[in-house]
C-alpha positions in Angstrom: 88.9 118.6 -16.3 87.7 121.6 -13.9 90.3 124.0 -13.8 91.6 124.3 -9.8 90.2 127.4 -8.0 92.3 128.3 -4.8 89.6 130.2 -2.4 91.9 132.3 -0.1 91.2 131.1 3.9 90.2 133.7 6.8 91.5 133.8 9.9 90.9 133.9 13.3 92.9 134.3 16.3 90.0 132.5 18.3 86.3 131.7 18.0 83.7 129.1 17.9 85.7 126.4 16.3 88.6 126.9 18.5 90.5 129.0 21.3 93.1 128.8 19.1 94.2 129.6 16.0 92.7 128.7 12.5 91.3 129.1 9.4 87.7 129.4 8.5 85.6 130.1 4.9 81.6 129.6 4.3 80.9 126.8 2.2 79.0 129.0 -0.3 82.3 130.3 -1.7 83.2 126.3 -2.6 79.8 125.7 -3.6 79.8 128.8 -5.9 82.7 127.9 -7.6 81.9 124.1 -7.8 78.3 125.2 -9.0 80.2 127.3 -12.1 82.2 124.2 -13.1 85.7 124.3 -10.9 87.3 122.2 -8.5 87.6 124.3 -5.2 90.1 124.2 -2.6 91.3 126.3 0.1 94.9 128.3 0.3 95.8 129.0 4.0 97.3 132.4 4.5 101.3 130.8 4.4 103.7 133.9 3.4 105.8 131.6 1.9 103.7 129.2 0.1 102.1 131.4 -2.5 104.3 130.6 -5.5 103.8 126.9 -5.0 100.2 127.6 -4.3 99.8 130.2 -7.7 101.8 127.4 -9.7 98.8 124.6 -8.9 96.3 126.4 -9.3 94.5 128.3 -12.7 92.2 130.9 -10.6 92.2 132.4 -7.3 88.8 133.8 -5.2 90.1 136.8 -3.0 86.9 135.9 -0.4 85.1 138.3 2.1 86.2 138.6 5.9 85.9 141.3 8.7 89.4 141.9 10.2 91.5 144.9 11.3 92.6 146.2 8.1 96.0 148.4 8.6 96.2 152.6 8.5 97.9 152.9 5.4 94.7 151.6 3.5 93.1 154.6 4.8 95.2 157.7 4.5 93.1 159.5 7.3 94.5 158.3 10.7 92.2 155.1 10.8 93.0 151.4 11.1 96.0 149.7 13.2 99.4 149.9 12.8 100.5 146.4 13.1 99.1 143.8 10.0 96.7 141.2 10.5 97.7 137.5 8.4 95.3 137.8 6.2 96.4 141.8 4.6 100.0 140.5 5.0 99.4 137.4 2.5 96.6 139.3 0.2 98.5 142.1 -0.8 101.5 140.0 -2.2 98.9 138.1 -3.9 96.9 140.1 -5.3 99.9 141.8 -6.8 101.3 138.2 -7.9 98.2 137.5 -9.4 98.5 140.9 -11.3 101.8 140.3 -12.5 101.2 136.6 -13.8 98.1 137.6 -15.1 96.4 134.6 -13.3 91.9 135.2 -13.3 91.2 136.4 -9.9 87.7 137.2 -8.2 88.0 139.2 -5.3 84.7 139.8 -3.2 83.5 142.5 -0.8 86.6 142.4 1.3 88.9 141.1 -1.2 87.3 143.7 -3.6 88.9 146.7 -0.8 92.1 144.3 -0.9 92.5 144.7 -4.7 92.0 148.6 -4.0 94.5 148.6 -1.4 97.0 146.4 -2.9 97.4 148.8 -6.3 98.0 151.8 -4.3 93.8 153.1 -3.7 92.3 153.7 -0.5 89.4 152.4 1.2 86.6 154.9 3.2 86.9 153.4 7.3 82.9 153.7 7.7 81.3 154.4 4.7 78.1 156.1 6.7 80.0 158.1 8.8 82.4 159.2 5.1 79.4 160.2 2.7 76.4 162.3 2.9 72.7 160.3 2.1 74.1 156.9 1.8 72.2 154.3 1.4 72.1 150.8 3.8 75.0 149.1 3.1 75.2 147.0 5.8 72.1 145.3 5.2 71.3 142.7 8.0 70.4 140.2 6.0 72.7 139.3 2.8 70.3 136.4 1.4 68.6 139.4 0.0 69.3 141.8 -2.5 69.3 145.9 -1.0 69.9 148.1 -3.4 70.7 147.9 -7.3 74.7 148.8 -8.8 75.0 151.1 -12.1 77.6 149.0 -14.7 80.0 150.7 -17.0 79.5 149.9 -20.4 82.0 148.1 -22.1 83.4 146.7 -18.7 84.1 143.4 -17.9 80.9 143.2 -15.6 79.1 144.4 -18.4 80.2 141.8 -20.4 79.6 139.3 -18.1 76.3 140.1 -16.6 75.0 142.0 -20.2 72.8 144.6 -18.6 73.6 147.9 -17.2 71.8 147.5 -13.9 71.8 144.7 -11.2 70.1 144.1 -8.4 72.7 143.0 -5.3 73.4 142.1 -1.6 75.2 144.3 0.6 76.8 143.5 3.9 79.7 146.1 4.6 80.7 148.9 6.7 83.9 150.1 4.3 83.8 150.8 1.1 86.5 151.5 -1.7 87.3 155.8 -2.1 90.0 156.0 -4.8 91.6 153.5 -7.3 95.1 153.3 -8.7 98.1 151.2 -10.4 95.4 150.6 -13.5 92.1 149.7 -11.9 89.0 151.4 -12.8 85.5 151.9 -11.5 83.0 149.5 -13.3 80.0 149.5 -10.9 78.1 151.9 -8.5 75.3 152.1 -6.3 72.9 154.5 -6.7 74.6 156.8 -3.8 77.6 156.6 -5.8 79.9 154.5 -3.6 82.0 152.0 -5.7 80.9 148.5 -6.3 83.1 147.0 -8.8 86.2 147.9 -9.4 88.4 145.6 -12.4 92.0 146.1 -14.0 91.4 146.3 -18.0 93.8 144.0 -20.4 94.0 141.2 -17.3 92.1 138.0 -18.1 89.8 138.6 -15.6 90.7 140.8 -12.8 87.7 141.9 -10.6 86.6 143.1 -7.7 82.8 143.6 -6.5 81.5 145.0 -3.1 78.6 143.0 -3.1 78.9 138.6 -2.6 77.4 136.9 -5.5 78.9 134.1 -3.7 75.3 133.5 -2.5 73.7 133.3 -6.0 70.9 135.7 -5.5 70.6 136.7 -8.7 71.2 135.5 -12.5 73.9 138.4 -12.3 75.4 136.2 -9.5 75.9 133.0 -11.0 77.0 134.7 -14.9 80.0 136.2 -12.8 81.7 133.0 -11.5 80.5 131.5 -14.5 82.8 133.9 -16.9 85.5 133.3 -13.6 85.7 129.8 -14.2 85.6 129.9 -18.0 88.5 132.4 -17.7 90.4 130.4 -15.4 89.9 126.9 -17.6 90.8 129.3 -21.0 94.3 130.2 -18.8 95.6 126.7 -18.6 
């Protein structure tokens, strides 16, 4: 039996699907997952269906998405004041997850969510934060741009068993301090965090980049380990 991987849904107020309303994911998230031996499916950003949700399911992907993330993320005057859905329902979760100890994957903006969510802050523009950064908003993310330092002894190390990969990049944030447990397991080479993962979990990680796409051998070993993890949990 795959184990059950909920893929948390964006959403949008309006756009090219509809004026109204509704969710949206890219199919490579499903594909990823489906690729590394789970059974997808998609959790719609309901504040009061995430126990039932966390109950069905044995692992969680915390996906990507550009939305107005709120000021309190930021500490320095930036972001809105009132929440979005999607940083209403993540933050609950990702702190549910935590606390049931259910595998999670969270991905570029999922990976700032985990940061947010255990009391870190995130950088509003990463270019305009840091001195000689690199290109992190590269304009095409079917490509690798630059290459992320791993922490020996990490979980990313373990998974991916070198200490340097190469990665896609397709951001304007970027995570600045980490907190409630998580520590720092990847880096570009300008410094700025690219994996970030909470130690005694059984899998807890966030990375900046979206192996999603399955550039790289790196890519595919992470959702790999996900899956196991997840199908180990049952």
């Amino acid at each position: 039996m795959r184990p059950t991987i909920g893929i948390m849904m964006d959403w949008l107020g309006q756009g090219s699907y509809s004026p109204r309303p509704h969710y949206v994911m890219r199919d490579s998230y499903f594909a990823a997952v489906w690729d590394a031996g789970g059974l997808p499916v998609g959790i719609p950003l309901l504040e009061d269906a995430g126990d039932d949700y966390l109950a069905r399911v044995q692992g969680v992907v915390v996906p990507g998405g550009d939305y107005p993330s709120p000021s309190r993320w930021y500490g320095d005057g930036h972001g809105i004041l009132d929440e979005h859905p999607r940083t209403i329902v993540n933050e609950r979760l990702i702190r549910d997850l935590l606390g049931r100890d259910i595998p999670f994957l969270a991905i570029c903006a999922g990976h700032q969510e985990l940061a947010a969510a255990t009391g870190g802050l995130l950088y509003w523009r990463v270019r305009e934060s840091l001195a000689n950064v690199a290109e992190h908003r590269s304009g095409d993310p079917s490509k690798t741009c630059h290459s992320v330092q791993v922490e020996a002894g990490s979980l990313l190390h373990k998974l991916v068993g070198v200490g340097e990969i190469e990665v896609n990049s397709h951001h304007h944030e970027a995570v600045r301090s980490v907190s409630g447990g998580v520590v720092v397991s990847g880096r570009a080479p300008d410094g700025v965090i690219e994996a970030i993962e909470v130690p005694g979990r059984r899998f807890a990680l966030g990375v900046q980049w979206h192996p999603e796409f399955g550039l790289t051998e790196a890519d595919h070993l992470i959702f790999k380990g996900f899956v196991e993890a997840a199908g180990a949990a049952e």
